[in-house]
C-alpha positions as CSV (number, residue, x, y, z in Angstrom):
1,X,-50.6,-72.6,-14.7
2,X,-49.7,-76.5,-13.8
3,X,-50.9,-78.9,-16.0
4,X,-52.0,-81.9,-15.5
5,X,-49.7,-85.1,-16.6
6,X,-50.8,-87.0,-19.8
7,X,-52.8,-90.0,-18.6
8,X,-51.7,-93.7,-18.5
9,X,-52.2,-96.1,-21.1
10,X,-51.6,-99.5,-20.7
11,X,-53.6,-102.8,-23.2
12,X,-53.4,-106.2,-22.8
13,X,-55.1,-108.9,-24.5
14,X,-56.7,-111.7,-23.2
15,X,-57.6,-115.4,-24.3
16,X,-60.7,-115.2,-22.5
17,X,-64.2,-113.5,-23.1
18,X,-65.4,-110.1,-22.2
19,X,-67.5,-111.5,-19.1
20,X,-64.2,-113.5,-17.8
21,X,-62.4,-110.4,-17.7
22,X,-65.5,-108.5,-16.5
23,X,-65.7,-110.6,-13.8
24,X,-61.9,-110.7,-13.0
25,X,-61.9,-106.8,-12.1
26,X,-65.2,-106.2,-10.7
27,X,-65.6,-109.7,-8.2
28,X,-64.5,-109.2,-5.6
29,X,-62.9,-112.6,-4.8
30,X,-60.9,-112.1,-7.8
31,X,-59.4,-108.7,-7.6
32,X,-57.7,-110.0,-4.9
33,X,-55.8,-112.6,-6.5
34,X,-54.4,-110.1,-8.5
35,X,-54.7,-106.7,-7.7
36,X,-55.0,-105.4,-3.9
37,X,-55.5,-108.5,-1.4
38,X,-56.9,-106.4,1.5
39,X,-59.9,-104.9,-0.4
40,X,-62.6,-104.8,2.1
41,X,-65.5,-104.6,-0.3
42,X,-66.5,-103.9,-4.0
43,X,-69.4,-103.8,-6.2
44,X,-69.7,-102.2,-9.6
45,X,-72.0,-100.0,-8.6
46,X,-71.9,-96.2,-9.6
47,X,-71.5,-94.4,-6.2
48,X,-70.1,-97.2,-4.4
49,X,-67.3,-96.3,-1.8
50,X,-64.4,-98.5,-0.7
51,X,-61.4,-98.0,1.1
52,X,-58.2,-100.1,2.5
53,X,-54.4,-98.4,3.0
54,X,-51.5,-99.6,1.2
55,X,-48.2,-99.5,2.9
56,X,-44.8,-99.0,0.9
57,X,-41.4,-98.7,2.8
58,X,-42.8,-96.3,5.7
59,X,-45.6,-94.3,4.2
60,X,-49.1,-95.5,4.7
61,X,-51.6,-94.7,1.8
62,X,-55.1,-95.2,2.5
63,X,-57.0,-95.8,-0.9
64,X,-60.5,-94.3,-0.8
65,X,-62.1,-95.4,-4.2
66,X,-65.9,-93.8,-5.1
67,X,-67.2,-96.0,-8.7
68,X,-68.1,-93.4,-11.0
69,X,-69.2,-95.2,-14.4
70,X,-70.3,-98.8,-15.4
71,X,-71.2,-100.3,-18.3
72,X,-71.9,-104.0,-18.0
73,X,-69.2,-105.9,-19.2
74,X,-67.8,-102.9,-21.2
75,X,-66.4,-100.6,-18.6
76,X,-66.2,-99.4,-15.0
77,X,-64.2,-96.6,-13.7
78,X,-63.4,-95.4,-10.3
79,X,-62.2,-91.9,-8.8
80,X,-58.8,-92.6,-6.2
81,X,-58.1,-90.4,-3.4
82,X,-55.7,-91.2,-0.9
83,X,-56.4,-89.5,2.8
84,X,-53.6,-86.9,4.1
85,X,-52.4,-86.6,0.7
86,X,-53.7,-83.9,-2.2
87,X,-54.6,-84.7,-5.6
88,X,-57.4,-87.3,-7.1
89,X,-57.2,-90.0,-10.5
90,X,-59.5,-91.5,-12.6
91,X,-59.0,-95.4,-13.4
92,X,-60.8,-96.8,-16.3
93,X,-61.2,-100.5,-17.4
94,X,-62.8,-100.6,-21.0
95,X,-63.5,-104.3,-22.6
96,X,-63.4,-104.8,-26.1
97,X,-63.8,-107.4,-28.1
98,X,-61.0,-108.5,-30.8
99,X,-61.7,-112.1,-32.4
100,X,-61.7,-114.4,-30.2
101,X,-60.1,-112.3,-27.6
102,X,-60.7,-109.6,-25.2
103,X,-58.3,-106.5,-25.2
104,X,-58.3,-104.1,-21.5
105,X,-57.9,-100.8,-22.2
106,X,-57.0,-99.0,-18.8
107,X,-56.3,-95.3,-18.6
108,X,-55.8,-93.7,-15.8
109,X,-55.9,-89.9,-15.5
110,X,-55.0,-87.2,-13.0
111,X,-57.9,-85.0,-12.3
112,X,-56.3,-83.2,-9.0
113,X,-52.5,-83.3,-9.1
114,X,-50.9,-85.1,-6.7
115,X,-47.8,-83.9,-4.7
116,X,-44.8,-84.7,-6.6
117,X,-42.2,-85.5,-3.9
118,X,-43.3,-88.2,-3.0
119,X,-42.0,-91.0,-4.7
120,X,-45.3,-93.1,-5.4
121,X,-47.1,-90.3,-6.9
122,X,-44.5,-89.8,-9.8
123,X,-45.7,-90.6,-12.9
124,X,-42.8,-93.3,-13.9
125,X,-44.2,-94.9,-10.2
126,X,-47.7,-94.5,-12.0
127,X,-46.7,-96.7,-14.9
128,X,-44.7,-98.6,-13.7
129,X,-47.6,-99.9,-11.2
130,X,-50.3,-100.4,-13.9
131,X,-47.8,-102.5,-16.0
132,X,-47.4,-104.5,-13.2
133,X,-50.7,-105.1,-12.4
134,X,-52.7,-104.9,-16.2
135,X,-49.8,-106.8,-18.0
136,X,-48.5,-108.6,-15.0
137,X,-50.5,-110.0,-12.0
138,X,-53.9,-109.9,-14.1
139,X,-52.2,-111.5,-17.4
140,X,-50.9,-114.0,-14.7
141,X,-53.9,-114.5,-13.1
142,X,-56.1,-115.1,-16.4
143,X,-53.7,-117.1,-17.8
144,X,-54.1,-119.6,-14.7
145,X,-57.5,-120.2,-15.6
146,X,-57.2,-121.5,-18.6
């Protein structure tokens, strides 16, 4: 039987409060300042759809995200497909406050295994993308509005 890879974990605290961070990865405005810059659309919204493709090198991935969970300033997750290519994740964002900060939790886990020869769906490619983004762009992002 194939199992499924151990999810992601990545955490990163923040200087600002929960709604900051709320705001920063659910507006749409500013996800794109940090995260994907040719989302089309997003609102979290349970059932909302959205989809854009992301190209690496010469393979095309077109995202197809379906909101699956939201919590108000605590957590939103989303269900990523990508079409012409098997296998489906699960991203959370979960907000928590810690003094005066805010600590994102984001764990993203493979529901449908995706195929493992091609190089962005290997897990090191996995974490390697959320530290980027969680601990890099978004850190960089937040810290530019203070």
């Amino acid at each position: 039987m194939d199992h499924l890879p151990k999810p992601i974990t990545v955490e990163q605290q923040f200087r600002h409060s929960k709604l900051d961070v709320w705001n920063a990865i659910t507006s749409l405005q500013q996800m794109k300042q940090w995260y994907f810059s040719n989302i089309p659309s997003f609102e979290a919204t349970k059932g909302f759809k959205t989809n854009f493709i992301v190209q690496n090198e010469d393979r095309i991935f077109p995202h197809y995200w379906k909101i699956t969970e939201v919590i108000p300033s605590k957590k939103i997750a989303y269900e990523w497909t990508f079409k012409g290519y098997q296998g489906k994740g699960l991203s959370e964002f979960e907000l928590f406050e810690d003094g005066d900060m805010t600590l994102l939790k984001l764990t993203f886990t493979v529901l449908k295994k995706f195929p493992d020869t091609i190089p962005e769906f290997k897990r090191q490619s996995g974490l390697d993308g959320w530290n980027y983004y969680i601990k890099g762009t978004l850190k960089d992002y937040m810290d530019s509005k203070t």
